[in-house]
N, C-alpha and C positions, 0 to 999 in steps of 0.2 A: 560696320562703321564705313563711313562716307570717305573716299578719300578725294582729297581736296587737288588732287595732280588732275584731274578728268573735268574739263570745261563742260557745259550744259550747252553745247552748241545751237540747237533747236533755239534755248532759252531766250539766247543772247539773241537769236538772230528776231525772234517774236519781240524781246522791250525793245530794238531797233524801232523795226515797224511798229510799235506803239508811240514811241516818243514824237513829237512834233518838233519838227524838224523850225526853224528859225524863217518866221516872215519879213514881208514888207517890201521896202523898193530900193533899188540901186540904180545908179547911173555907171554910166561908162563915160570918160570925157574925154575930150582933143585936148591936151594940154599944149597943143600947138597953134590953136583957135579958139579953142572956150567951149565950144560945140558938146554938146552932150545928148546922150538918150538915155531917157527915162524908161525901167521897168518894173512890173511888178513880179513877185513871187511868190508862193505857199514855201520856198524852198530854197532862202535865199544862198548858202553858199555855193548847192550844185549846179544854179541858177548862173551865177558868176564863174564859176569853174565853165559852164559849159558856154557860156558869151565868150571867154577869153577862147576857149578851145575853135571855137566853131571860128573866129578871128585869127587863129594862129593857121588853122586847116584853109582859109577861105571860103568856108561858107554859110558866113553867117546872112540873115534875114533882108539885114539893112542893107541895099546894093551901098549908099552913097559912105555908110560906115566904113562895112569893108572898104572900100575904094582906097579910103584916105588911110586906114591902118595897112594894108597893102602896102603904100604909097611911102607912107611916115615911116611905121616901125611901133612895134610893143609899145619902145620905151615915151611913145611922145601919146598914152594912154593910163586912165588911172582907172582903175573900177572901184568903186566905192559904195557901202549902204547909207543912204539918205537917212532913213529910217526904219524903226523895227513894229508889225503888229504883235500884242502881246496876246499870248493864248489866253484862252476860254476854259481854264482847267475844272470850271464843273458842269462844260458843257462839253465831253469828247469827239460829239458827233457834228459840233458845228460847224456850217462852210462859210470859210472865208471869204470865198471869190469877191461879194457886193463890198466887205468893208477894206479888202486890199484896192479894189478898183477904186472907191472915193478916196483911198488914198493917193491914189496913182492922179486922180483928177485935184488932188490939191497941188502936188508938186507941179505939176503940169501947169496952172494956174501961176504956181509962185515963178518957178523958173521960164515959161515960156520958153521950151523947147523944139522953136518949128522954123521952118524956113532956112536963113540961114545964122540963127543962134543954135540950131538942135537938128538931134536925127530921126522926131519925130513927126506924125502926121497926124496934122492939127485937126483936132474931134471934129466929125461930122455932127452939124447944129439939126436937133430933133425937129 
């Protein structure tokens, strides 16, 4: 008999890495300007955890971000999910990269996040 005190730690840590983890795009915004940048993710919470982190530490991506979350403070920044991609659950091996990126180019689109509305850098024209 199985006794049910003894976790299957292997187990747990393999459906981990099985499960897929939560897509799509999130902003981060100046609640003190309106300014935002747009991103995408296969991974959005640790996605977010690690924007906020790398903001908190100094050293995130965006010089002109940091600057002003430096400058501002946390609390005049909101991180939010735009939107979510929904899995593919009878396809386990499919990549997302192509359909998070046209997602990323619609926000982009709608919001117009470049210059000085955003922290983004407006697509190079093919």
């Amino acid at each position: 008999m199985k006794n049910n005190r003894f976790i299957d730690r292997k187990g747990m840590i393999n459906e981990y890495k099985q499960t897929i983890q939560p897509m799509g795009i999130y902003q981060v915004k100046n609640l003190s300007n309106g300014k935002v940048l747009i991103e995408s993710s296969k991974n959005l919470n640790g996605s977010l955890n690690s924007a906020k982190f790398q903001l908190d530490v100094g050293s995130h991506k965006n010089r002109v971000l940091q600057e002003e979350y430096s400058r501002l403070g946390q609390d005049q920044f909101a991180f939010e999910i735009l939107d979510r991609l929904a899995p593919k659950k009878d396809n386990p091996d499919y990549n997302y990269t192509d359909d998070l990126e046209t997602l990323k180019g619609m926000w982009l689109d709608k919001l117009m996040p470049f210059d000085g509305k955003g922290y983004n850098a407006r697509p190079k024209l093919a």
